[in-house]
N, CA, C and O atoms as a Tinker XYZ file with bonds, in Angstrom:
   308  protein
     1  N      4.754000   14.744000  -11.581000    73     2
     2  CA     5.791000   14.958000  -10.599000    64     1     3
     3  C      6.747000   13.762000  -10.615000    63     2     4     5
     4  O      6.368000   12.592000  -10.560000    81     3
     5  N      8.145000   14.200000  -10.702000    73     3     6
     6  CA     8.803000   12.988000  -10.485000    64     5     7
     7  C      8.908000   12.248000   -9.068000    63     6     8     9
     8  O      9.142000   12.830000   -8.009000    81     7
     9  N      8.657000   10.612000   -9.246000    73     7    10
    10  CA     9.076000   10.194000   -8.286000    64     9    11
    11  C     10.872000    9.953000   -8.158000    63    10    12    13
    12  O     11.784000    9.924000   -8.983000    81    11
    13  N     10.763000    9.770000   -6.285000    73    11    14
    14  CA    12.283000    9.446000   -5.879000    64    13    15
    15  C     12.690000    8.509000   -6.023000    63    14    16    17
    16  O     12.136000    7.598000   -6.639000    81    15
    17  N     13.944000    8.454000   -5.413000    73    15    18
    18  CA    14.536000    6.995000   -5.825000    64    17    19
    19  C     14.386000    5.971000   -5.408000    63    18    20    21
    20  O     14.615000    5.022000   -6.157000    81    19
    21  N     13.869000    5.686000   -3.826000    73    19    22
    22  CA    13.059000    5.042000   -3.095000    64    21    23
    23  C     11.493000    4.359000   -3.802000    63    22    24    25
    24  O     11.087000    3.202000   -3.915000    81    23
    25  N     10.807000    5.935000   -4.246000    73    23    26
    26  CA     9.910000    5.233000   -4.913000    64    25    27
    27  C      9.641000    4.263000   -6.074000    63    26    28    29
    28  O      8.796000    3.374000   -6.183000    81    27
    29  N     10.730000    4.746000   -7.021000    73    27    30
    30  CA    11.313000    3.650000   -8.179000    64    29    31
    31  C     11.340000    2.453000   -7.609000    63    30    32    33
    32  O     10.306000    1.795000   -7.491000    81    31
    33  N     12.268000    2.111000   -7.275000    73    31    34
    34  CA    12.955000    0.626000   -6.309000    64    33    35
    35  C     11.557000    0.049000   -5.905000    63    34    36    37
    36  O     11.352000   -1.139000   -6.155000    81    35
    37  N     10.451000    0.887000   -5.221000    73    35    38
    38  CA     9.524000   -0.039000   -4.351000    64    37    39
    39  C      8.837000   -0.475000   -5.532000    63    38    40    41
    40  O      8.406000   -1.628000   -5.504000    81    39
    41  N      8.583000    0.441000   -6.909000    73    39    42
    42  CA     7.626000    0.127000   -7.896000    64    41    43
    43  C      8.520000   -1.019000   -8.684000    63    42    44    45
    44  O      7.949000   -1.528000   -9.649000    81    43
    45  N      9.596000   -1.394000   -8.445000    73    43    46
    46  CA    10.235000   -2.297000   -8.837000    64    45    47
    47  C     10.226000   -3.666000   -8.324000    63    46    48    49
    48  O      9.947000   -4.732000   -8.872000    81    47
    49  N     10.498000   -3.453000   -7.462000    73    47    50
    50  CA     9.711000   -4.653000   -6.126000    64    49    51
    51  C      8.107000   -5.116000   -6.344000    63    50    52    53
    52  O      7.670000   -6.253000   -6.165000    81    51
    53  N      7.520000   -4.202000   -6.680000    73    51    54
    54  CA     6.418000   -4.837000   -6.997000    64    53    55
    55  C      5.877000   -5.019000   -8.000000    63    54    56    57
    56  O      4.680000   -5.296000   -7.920000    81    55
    57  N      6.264000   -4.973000   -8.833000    73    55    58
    58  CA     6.568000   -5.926000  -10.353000    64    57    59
    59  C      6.970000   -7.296000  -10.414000    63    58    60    61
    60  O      6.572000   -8.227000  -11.112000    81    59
    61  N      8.036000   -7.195000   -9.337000    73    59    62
    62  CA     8.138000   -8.600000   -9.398000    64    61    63
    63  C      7.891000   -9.704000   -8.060000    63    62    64    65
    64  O      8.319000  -10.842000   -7.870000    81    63
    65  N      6.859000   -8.667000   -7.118000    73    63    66
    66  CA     6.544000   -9.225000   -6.198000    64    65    67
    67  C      5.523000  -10.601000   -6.503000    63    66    68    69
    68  O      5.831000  -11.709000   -6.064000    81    67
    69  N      4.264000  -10.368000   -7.318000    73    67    70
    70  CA     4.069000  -11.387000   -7.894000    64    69    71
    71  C      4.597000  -12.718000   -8.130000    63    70    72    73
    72  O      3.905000  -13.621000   -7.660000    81    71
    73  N      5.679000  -13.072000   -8.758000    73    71    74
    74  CA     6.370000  -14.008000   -8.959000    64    73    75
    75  C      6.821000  -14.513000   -7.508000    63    74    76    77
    76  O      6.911000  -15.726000   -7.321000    81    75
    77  N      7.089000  -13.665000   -6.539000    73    75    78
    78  CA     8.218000  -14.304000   -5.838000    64    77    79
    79  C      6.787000  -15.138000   -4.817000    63    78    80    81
    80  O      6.879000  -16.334000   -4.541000    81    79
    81  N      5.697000  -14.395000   -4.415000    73    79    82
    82  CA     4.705000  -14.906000   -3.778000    64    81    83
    83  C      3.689000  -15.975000   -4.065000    63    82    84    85
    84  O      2.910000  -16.521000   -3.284000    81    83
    85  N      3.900000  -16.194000   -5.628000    73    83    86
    86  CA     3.110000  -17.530000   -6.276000    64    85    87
    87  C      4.294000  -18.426000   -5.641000    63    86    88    89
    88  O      3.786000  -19.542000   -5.538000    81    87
    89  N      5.251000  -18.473000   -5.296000    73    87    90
    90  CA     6.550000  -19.142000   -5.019000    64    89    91
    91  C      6.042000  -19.723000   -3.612000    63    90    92    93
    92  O      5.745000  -20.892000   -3.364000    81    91
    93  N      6.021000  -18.710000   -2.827000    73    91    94
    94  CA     5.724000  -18.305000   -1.137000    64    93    95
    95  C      6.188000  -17.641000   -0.588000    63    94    96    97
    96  O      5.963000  -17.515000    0.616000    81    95
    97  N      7.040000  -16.931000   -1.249000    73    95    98
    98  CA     8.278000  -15.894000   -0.856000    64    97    99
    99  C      7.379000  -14.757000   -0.721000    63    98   100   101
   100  O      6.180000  -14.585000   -0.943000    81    99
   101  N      8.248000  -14.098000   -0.327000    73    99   102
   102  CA     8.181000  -11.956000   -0.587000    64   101   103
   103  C      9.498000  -11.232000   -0.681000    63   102   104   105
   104  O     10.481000  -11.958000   -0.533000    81   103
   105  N      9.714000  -10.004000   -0.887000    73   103   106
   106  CA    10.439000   -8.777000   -0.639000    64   105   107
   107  C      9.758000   -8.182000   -0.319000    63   106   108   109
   108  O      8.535000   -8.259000   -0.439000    81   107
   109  N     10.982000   -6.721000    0.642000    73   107   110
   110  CA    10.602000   -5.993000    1.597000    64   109   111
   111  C     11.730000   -4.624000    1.072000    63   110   112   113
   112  O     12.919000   -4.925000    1.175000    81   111
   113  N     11.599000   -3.985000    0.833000    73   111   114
   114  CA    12.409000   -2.885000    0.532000    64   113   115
   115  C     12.832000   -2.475000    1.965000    63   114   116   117
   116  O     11.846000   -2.024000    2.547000    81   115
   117  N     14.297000   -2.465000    3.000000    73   115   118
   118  CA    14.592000   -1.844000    3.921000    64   117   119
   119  C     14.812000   -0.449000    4.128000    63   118   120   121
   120  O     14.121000    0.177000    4.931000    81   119
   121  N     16.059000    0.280000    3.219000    73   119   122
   122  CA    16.297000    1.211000    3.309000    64   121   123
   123  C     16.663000    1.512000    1.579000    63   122   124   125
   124  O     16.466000    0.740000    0.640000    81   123
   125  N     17.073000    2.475000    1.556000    73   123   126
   126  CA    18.159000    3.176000    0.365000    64   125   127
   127  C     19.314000    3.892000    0.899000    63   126   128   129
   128  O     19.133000    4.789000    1.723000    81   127
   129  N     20.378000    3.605000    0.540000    73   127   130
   130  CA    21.396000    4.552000    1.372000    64   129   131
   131  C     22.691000    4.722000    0.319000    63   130   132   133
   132  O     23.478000    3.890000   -0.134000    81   131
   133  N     22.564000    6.127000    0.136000    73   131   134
   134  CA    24.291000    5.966000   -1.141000    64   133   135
   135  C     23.952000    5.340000   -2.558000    63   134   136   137
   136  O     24.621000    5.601000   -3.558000    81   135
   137  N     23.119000    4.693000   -2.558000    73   135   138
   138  CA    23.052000    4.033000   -3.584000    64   137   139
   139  C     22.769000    3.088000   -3.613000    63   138   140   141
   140  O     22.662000    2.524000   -4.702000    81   139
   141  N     22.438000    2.275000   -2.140000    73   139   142
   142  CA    22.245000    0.704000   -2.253000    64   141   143
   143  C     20.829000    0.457000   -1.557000    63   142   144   145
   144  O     20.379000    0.805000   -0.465000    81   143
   145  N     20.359000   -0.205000   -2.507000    73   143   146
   146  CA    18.849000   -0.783000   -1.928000    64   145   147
   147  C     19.492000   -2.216000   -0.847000    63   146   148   149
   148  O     20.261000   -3.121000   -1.172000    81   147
   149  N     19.005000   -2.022000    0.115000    73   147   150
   150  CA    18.629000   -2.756000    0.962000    64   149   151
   151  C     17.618000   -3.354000    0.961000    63   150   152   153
   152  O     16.598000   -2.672000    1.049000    81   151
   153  N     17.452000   -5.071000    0.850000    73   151   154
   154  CA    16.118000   -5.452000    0.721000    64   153   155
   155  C     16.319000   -6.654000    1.764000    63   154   156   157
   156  O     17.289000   -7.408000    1.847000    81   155
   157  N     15.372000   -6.639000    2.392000    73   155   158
   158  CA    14.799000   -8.066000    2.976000    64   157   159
   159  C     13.985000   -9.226000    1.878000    63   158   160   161
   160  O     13.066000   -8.912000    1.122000    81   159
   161  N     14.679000  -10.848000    2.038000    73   159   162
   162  CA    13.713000  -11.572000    1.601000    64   161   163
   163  C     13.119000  -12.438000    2.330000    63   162   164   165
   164  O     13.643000  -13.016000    3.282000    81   163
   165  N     11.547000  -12.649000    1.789000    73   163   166
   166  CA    10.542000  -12.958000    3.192000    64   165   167
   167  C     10.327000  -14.471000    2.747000    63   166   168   169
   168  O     10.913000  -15.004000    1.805000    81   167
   169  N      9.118000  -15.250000    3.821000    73   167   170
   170  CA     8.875000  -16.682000    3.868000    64   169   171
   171  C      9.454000  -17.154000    2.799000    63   170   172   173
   172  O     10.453000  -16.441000    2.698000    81   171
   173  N      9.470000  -18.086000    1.721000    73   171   174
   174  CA    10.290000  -19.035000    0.956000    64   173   175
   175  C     11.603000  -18.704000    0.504000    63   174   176   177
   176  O     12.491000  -19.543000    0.354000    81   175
   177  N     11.726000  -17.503000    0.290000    73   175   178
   178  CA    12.450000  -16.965000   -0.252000    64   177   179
   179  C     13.521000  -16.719000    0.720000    63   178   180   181
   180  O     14.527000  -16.238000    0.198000    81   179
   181  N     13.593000  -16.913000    1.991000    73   179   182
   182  CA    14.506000  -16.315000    3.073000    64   181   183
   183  C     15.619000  -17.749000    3.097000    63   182   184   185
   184  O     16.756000  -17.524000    3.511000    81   183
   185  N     15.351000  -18.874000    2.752000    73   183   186
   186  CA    15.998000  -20.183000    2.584000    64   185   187
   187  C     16.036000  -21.083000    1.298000    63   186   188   189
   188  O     16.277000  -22.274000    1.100000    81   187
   189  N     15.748000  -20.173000    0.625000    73   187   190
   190  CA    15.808000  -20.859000   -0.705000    64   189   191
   191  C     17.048000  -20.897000   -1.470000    63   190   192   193
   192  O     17.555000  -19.775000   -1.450000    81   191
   193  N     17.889000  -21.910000   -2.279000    73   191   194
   194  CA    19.117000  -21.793000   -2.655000    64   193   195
   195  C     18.806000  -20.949000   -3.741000    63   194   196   197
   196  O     19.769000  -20.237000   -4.028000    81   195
   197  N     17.764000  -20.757000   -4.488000    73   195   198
   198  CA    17.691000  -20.116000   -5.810000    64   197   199
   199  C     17.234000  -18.638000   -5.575000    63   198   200   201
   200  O     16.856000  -17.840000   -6.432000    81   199
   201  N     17.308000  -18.518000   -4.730000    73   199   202
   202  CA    17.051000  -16.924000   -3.737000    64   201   203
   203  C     17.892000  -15.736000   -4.696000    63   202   204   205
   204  O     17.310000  -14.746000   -5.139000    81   203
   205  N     19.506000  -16.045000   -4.955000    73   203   206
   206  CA    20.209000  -15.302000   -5.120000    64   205   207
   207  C     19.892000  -14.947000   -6.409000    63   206   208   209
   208  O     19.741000  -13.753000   -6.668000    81   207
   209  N     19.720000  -16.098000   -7.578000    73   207   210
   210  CA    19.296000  -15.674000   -9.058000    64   209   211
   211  C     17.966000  -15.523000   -9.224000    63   210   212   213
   212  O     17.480000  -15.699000  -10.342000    81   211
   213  N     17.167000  -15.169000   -8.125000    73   211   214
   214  CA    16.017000  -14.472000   -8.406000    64   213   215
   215  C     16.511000  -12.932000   -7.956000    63   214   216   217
   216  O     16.559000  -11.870000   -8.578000    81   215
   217  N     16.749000  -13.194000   -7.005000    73   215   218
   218  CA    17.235000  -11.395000   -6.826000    64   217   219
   219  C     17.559000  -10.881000   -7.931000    63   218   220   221
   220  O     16.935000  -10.024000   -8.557000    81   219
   221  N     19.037000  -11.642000   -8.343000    73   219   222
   222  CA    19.894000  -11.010000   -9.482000    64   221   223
   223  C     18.762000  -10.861000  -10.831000    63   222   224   225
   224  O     18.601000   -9.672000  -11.108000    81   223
   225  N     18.157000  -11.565000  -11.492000    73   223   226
   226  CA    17.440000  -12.104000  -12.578000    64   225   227
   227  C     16.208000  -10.732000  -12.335000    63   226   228   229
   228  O     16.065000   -9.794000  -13.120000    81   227
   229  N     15.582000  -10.900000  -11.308000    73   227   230
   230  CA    14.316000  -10.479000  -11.284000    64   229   231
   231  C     14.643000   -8.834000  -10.413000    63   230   232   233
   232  O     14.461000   -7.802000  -11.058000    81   231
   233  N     14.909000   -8.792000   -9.594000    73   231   234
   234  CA    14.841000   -7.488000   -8.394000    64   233   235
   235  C     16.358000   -6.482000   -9.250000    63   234   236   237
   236  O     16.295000   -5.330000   -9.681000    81   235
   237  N     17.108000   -7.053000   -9.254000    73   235   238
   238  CA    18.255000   -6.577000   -9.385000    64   237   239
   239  C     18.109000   -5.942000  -10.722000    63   238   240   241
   240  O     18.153000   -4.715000  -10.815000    81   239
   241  N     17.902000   -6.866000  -11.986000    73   239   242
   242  CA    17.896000   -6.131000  -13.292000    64   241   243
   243  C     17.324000   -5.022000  -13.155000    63   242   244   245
   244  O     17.814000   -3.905000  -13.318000    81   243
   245  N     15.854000   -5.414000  -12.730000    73   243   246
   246  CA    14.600000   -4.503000  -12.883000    64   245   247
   247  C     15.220000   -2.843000  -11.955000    63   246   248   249
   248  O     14.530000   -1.857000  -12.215000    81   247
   249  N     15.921000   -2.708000  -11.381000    73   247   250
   250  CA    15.994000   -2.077000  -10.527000    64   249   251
   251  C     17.331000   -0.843000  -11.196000    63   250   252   253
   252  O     17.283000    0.387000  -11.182000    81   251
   253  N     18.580000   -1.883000  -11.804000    73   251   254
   254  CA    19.369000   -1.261000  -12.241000    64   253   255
   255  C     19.366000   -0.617000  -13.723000    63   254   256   257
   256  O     20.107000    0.153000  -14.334000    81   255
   257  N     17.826000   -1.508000  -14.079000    73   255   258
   258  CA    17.298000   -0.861000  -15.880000    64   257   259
   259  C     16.736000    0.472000  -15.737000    63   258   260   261
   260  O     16.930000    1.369000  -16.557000    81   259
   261  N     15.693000    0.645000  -14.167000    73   259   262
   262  CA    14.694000    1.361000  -13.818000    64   261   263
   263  C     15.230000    2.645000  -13.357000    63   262   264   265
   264  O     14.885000    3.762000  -13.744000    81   263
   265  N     16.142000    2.340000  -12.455000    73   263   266
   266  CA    16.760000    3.198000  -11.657000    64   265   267
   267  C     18.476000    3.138000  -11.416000    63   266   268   269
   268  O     19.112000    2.442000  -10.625000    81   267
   269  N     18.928000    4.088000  -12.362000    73   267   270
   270  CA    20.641000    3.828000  -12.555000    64   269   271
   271  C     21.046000    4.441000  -11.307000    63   270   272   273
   272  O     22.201000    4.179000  -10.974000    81   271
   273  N     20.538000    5.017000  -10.715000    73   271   274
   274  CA    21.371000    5.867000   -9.292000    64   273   275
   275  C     21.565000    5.069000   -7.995000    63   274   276   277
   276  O     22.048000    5.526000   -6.959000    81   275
   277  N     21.040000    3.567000   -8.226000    73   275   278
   278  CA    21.528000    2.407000   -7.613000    64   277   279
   279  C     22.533000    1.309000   -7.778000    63   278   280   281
   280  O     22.416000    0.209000   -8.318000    81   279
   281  N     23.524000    1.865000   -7.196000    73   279   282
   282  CA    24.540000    0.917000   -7.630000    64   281   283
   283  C     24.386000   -0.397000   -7.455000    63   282   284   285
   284  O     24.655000   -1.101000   -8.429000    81   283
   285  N     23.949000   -1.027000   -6.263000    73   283   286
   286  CA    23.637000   -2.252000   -5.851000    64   285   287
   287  C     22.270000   -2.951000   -5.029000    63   286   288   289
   288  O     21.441000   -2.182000   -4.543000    81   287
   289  N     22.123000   -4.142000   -4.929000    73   287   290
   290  CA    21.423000   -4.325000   -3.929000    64   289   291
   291  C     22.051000   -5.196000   -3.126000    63   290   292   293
   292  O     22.993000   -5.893000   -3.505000    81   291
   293  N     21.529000   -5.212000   -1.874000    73   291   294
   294  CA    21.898000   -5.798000   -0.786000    64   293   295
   295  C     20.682000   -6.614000   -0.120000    63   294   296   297
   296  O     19.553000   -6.127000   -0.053000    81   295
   297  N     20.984000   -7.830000    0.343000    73   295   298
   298  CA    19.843000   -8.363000    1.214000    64   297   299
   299  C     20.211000   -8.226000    2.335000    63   298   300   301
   300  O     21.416000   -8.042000    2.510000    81   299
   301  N     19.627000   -8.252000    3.079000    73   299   302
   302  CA    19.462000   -7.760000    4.917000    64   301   303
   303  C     19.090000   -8.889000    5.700000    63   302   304   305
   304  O     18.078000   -9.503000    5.363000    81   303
   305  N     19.491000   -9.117000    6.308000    73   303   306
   306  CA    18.803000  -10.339000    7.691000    64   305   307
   307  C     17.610000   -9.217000    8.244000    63   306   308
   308  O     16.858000   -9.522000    9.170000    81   307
């Protein structure tokens, strides 16, 4: 059965959830809407300057290789 697009994104997230939690960090998948993943980033990761090129590098590739019907991601407060 195929999964949705939601489900992609989360199996994407946790691929590279690993990495971000040896760190101290996390992600949080918020919503999907239109096309844009909404993500929360958790403990280290919520103040970290290198926050953004992990997203981009790690969440973002993985996400736009995995799942093309996402145009973007977004982080969320």
């Amino acid at each position: 059965m195929a999964r949705t697009i939601k489900e992609q994104v989360i199996q994407c997230i946790e691929d590279v959830r690993p990495q971000l939690q040896a760190d101290g960090g996390d992600i949080e998948l918020v919503e999907v809407d239109n096309g844009i993943a909404k993500v929360k980033l958790k403990g280290a990761c919520s103040g970290c300057p290198n926050s953004a090129m992990t997203l981009q590098w790690g969440v973002v590739n993985c996400i736009k290789k995995r799942v093309p019907e996402i145009k973007s991601v977004e982080v969320v407060k």
